[in-house]
N, C-alpha and C positions, 0 to 999 in steps of 0.2 A: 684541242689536244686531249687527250685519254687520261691524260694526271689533273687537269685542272678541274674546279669541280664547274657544275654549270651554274651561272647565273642568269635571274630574268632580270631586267633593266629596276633598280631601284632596291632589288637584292641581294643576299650573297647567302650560299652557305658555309655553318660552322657547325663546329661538332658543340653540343650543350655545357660541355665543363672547361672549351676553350673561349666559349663566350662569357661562361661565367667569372672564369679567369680574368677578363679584360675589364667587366665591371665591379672586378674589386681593385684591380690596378687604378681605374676609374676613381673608387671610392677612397683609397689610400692619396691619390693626390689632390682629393677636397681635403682630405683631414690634414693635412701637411700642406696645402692653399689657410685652410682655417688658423692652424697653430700659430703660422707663420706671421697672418696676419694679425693673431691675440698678444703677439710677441713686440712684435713694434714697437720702438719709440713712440709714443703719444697715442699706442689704441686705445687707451683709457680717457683720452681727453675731448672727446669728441660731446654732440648737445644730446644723447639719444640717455634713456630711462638708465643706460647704467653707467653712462661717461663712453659709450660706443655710438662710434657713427651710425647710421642708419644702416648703411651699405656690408657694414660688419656683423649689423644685427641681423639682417638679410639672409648672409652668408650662410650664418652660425643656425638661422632655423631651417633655413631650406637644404643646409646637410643633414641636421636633425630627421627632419621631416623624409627625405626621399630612404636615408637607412632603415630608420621603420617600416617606409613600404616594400623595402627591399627585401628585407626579416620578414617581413607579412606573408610577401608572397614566396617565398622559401620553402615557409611553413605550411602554407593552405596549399601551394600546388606542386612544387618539387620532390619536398620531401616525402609526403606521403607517394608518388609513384616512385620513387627511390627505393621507398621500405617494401613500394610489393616488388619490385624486379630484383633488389639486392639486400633476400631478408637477413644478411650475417651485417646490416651497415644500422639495423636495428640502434643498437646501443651509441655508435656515432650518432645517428638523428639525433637522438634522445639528446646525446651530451651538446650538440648545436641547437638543439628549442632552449633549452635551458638554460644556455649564454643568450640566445637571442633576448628573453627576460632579463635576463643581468642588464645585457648591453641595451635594453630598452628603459628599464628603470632611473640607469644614467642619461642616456635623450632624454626623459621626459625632466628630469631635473636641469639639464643645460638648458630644455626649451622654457622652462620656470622661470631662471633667471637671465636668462635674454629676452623675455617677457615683460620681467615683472622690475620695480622701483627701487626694493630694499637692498641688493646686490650689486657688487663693486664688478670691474672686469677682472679682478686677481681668482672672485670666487666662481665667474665662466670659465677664464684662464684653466683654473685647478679641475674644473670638472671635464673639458674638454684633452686636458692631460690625461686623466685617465680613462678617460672615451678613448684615447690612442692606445693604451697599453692594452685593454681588451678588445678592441676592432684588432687591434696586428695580430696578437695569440691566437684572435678567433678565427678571422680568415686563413693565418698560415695553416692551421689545424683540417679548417672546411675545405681547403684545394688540397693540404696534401692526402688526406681521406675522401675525398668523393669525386675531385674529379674521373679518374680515369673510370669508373661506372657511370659517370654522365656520358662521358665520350662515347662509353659502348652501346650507346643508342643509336649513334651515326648520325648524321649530317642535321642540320633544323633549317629551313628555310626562313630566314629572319625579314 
């Protein structure tokens, strides 16, 4: 058909800010898999370094961990071709690097103390509370400013 786009077997194409779309949808339902599961009756009671199960402590790095890479590469490959095709989104970029630090400063203190001995689950708990309140701000702000200049690059073969 002439509206569908084409795919090769194990493909598909998307436009670049409705895929990035998806992988913040992605990202919003680990943060709210994560809360959910800090929130629990008895996640605090489990044998692991901070009274967390293993599987919780898991969770909690390996969202840590793939948002950093996700900000990484934001920064090192998106945004910069962003800023040469749409130099008036200049000042956007800027205000998204410099959350990405905020919201990186607090990953690295969640992955501290899901790491480390001296820390209760109330003090994960609390930092991962506000790891939500700057992930939501930051993302609703990144889609409602950049996507439709990702999309105007046309389709990506994923």
């Amino acid at each position: 058909m002439a509206n569908e786009p084409d795919t090769n077997e194990g493909q598909r194409i998307e436009a670049l800010g409705d895929q990035l779309v998806k992988v913040h949808d992605m990202l919003r339902g680990q943060l709210a898999d994560l809360r959910k599961a800090l929130a629990a009756p008895g996640a605090g009671t489990g044998g692991g370094p901070l009274g967390l199960d293993q599987q919780l402590r898991k969770q909690c790095l390996s969202f840590c961990e793939f948002l950093h890479g996700h900000h990484e590469a934001e920064d090192a490959q998106m945004f910069p071709g962003l800023a040469a095709g749409h130099p008036g989104l200049a000042p956007v970029l800027e205000r998204l690097t410099r959350e990405h630090s905020v919201i990186s400063r607090t990953l690295d203190r969640i992955q501290e103390l899901a790491s480390g001995r001296d820390a209760g689950t109330a003090a994960v708990r609390e930092e991962v509370e506000r790891l939500a309140a700057e992930v939501e701000a930051h993302l609703d702000y990144e889609e409602a400013r950049i996507v439709e200049a990702l999309n105007s690059y046309g389709p990506v073969t994923l």
